[in-house]
C-alpha positions in Angstrom: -31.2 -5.6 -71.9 -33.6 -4.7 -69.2 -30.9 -4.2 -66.6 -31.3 -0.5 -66.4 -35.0 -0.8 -66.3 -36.8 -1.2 -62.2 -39.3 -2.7 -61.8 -40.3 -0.1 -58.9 -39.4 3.5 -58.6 -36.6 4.7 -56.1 -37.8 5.1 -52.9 -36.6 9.3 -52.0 -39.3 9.3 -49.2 -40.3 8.7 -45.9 -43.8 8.0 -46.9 -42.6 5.5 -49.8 -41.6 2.2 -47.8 -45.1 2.4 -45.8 -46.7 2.5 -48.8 -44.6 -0.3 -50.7 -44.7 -2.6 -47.4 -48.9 -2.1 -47.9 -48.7 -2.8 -52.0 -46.5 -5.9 -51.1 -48.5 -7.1 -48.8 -51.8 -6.5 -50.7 -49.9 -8.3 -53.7 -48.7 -11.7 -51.2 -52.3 -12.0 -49.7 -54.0 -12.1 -53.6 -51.0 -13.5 -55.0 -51.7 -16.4 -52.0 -55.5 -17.0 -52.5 -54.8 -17.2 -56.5 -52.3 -19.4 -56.5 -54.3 -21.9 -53.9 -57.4 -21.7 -55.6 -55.8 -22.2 -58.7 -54.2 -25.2 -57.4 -57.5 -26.8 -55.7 -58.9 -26.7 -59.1 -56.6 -28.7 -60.9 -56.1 -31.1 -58.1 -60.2 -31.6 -57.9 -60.2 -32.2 -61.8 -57.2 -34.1 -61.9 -59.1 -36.7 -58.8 -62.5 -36.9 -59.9 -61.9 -36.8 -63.8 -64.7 -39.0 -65.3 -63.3 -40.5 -68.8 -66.6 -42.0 -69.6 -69.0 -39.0 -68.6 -71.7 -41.4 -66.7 -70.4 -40.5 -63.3 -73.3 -38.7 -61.3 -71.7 -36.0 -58.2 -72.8 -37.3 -55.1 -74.6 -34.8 -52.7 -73.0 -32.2 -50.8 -74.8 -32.1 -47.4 -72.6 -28.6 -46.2 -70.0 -28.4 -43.3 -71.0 -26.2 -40.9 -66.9 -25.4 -40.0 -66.2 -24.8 -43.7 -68.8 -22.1 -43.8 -67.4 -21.0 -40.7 -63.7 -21.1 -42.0 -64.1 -19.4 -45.5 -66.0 -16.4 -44.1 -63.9 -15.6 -40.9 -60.5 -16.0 -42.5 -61.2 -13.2 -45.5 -63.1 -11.3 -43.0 -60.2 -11.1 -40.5 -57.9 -10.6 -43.7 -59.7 -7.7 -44.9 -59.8 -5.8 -41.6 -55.7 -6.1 -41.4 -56.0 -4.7 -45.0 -58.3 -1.7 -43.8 -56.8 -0.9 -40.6 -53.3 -1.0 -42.1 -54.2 1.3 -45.4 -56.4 3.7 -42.9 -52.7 4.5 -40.8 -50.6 4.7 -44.2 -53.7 6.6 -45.7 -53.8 9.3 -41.9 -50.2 9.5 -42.3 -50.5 10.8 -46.5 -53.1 13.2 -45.9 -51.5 14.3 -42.4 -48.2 16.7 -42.9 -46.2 17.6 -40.1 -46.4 20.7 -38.3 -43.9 23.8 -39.6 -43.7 21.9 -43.0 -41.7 24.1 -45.7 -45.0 25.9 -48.0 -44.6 25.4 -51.1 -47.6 26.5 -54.1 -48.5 25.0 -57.4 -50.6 25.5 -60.2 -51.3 22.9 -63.4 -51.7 23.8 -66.7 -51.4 22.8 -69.9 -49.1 21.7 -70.3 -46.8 22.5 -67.6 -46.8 22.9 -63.3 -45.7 26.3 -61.8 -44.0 26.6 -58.3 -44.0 29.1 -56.2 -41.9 29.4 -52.8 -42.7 31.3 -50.1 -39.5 33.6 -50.7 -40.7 34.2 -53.8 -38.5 32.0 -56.4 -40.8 30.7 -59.2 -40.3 27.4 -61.2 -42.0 25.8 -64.3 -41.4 22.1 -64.5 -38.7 21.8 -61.8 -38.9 21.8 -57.7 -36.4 22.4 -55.7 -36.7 20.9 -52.1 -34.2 20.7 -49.2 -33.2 17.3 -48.0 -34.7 16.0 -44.8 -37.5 18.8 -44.4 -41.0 18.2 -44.2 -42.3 20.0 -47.7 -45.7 20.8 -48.0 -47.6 21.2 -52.2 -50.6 23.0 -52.2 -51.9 23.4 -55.8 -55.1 23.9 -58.0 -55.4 24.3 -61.9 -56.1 26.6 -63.9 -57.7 24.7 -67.2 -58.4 21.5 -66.6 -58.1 18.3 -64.1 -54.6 17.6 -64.4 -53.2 15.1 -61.0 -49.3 15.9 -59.4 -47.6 13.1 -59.5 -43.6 12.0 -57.6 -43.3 8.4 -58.2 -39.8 8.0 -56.3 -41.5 10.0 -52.8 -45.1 7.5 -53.5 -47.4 11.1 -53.4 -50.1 11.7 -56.1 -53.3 14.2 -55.9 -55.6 15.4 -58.7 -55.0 19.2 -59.1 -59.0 19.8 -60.0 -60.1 23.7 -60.8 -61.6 25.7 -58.4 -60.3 24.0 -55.7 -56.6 23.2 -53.5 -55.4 20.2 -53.4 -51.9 19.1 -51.6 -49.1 16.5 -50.7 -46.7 16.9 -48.4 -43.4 14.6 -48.8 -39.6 14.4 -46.7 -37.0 13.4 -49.4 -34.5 10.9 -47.8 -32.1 11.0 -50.6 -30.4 14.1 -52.6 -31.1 13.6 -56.7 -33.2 14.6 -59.5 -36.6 12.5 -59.3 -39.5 12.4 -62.2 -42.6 14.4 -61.6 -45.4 13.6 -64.0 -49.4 14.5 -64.6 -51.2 11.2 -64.2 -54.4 12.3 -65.3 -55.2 12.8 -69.2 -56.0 16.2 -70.0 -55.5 16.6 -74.3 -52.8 15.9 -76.8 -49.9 17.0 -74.7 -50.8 15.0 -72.0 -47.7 13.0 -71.9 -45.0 16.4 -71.9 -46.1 17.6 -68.7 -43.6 16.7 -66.9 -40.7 18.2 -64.8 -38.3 17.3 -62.2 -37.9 17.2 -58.2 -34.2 18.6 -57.3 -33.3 17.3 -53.9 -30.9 19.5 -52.3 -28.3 19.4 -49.5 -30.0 21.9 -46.3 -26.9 24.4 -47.3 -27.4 23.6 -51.0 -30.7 24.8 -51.4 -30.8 28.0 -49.1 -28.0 28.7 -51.9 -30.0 27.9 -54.8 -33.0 30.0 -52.4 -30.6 33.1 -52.3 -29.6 33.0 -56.6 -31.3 30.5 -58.3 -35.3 30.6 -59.3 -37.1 33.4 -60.5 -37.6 35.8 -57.9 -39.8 39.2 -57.5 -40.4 39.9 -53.7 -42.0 36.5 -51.4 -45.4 35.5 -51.4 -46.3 37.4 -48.7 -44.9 40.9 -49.7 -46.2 40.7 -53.3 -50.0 39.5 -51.4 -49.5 42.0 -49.2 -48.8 44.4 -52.3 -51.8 43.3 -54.0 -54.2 43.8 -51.1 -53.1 47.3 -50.9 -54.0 47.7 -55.0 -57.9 45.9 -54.6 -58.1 48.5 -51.6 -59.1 46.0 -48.9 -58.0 47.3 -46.4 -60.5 50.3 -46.8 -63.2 47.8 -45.6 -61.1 45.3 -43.2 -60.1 47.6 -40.3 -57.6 46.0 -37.9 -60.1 47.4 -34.7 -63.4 44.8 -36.7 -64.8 48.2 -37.3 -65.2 48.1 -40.9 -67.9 46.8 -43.8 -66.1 43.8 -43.5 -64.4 41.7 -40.8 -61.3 41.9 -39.4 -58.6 39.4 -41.0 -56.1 39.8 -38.1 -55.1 36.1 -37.0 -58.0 34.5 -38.5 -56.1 32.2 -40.8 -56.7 28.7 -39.0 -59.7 29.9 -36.9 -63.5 28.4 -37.1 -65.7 31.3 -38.0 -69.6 31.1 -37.7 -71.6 31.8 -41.3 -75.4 33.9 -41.6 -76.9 30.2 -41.7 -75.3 28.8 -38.4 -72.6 26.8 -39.9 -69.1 27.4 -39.0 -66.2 26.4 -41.3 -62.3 26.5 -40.7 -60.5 29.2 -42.4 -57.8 28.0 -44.6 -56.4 28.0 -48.0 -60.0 26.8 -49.6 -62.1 29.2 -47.9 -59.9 31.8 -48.1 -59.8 31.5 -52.3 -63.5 31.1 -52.1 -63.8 34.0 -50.2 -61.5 35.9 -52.9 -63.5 34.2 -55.9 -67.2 33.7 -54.6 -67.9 35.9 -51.8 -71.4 35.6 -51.4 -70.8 31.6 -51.2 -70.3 31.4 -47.1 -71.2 34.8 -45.6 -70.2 35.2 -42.7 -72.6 36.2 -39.6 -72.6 39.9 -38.9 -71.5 41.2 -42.1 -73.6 42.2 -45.8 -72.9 41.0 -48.9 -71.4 43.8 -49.9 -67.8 42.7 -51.3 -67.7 42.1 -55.2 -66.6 39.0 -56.8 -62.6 39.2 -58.0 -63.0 36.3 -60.3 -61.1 37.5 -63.3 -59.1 40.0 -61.6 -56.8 38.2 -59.7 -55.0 35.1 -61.3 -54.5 31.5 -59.6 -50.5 33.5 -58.4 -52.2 36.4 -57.1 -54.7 34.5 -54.8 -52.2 32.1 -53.7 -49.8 35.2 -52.7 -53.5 36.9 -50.9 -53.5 33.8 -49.1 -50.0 33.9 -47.8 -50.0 37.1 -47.0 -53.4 35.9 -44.6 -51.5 33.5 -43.3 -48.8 36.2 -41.8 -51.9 38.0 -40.0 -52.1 35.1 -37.5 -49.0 35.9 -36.5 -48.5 38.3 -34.0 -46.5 40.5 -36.0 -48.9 41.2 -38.8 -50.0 44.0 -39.7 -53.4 45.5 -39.4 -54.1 45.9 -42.9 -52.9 42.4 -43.3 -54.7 40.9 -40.4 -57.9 42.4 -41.9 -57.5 41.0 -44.8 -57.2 37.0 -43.7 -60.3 37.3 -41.3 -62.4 37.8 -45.0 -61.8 34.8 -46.7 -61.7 32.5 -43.2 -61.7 29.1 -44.7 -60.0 29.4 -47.7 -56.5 28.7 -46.7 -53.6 30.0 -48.3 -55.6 32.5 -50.4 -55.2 36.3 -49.2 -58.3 37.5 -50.3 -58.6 41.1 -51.8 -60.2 43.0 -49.0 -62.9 43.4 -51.3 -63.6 39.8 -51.6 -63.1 38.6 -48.6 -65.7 41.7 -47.0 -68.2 40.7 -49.4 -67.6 37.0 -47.8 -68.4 38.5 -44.3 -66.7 35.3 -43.0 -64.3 37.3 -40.9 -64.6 37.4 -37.5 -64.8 40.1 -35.2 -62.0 40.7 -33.0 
């Protein structure tokens, strides 16, 4: 009856048998030490079992190698414990370099995709097989968590901020994608599904399937353009605010002497809360987009500062980027990121 129930999900990962070899391992140690105590106990009561209740213990004078013993063996148990998770745990949080990008928002009750090319998914991810894919998402309401099962990858998705997973799916298929973290009475129909595509397969899908409307980086590039940044983020660092050419992945230094790496959480900071981390040189003259630009317009900003590090951006674009330096992903409306100051001169 329970045949076509596992008792673990598939594993469509190469992260998933690391982190299955820890779980079992973790589960044989404790399943070890419960079973022996367990058994010590019923020998001990089974041996000294007093029937008529007028036996008196005799005193335990200590044993100097028993102390010795039951301290260093757990000790020396734990540490494999913690040095094994740390590696599994470098190698979750750690994606490859040139990792396919790959945005997401929660909200209830539902996930949106975004790719870079532009196709747009609700409930369903697309993914080619054997590429390093990279999820960086946020959400909109409230804390929702992005959840694969089959690839062993889960993050909170917590407002105001990015979170991500990165995954390589070792098998073609449709895998479960859930929200593991109550948030109200629908809770349990946010869900969707991971397609897992042939290479060929999904540049197919890339080129007709999905909702498409320009990439990321053209409709960013479209939107800074409409929030006139690039009247204050001049390519030559001559404007009111800095210049955003190649800043994406650069430390920048802030008015109070702290310097902070620009990426896709400083960037959307720098879109959102401008005055937060100013950066040195500049005023605090850019105004707050908060309600202006939605979670997919800051996520396109910050793709489209992305392609300013590269050196065939343009100058309106790389002026955007060097505004928001240290919110990743996020191009920034020029206004924003200025106000921010966090750009660096060039």
């Amino acid at each position: 009856m329970l045949s076509g129930i596992p008792l673990f999900p598939e594993q469509a990962s190469t992260l998933a048998p690391a982190v299955d070899n820890l779980y079992f391992f973790i589960l044989a140690v404790t399943a070890f030490f419960a079973l022996l105590v367990s058994a010590l106990v019923i020998y001990f009561a089974i041996k000294y079992r007093d029937d008529t209740g007028l036996k008196v213990g005799a005193p335990i004078t200590g044993s100097v190698p028993l102390e010795i013993g039951w301290s260093i063996i757990p000790f020396l148990v734990a540490i494999v414990i913690f040095v094994w998770s740390t590696v599994v745990f470098f190698q979750i949080i750690r994606p490859p370099d040139q990792t396919l990008e790959i945005y997401s928002t929660g909200k209830r009750w539902m996930w949106r995709f975004q790719h870079a090319d532009g196709q747009r998914e609700i409930n369903a991810l697309h993914v080619p097989l054997g590429r390093p894919v990279k999820v960086t998402f946020t959400s909109e309401d409230v804390l929702h968590d992005l959840y694969i099962p089959a690839f062993r990858v889960k993050a909170d998705a917590i407002p105001g901020r990015y979170s991500s997973i990165w995954f390589t799916a070792t098998k073609t298929g449709e895998y479960h994608l859930f929200c593991a973290e109550y948030c109200g009475t629908r809770h349990s129909g946010m869900i969707g599904t991971v397609y897992v595509m042939e290479p060929n397969d999904y540049q197919a899908w890339l080129t007709d399937g999905g909702i498409t409307g320009g990439s990321m980086q053209a409709r960013g590039e479209q939107l800074f353009q409409q929030l006139a940044c690039t009247t204050c983020h001049l390519t030559n660092g001559t404007g009111r605010g800095p210049s955003l050419s190649g800043v994406f992945g650069s430390t920048v230094t802030l008015s109070d002497g702290r310097t902070v790496t620009v990426d896709e959480s400083y960037v959307r900071e720098s879109i959102l809360t401008p005055q937060m981390k100013l950066v040195a040189g500049y005023q605090p003259l850019m105004p707050t987009f908060q309600g202006l630009v939605n979670e997919e317009g800051v996520m396109s900003l910050i793709e489209y500062v992305k392609s300013l590090s590269g050196s065939e951006g343009t100058a309106q674009a790389r002026v955007a980027p060097d505004a928001a330096p240290g919110a990743a992903p996020v191009a920034a409306p020029a206004g924003a990121i200025e106000q921010r100051n966090e750009g660096r001169t060039q």
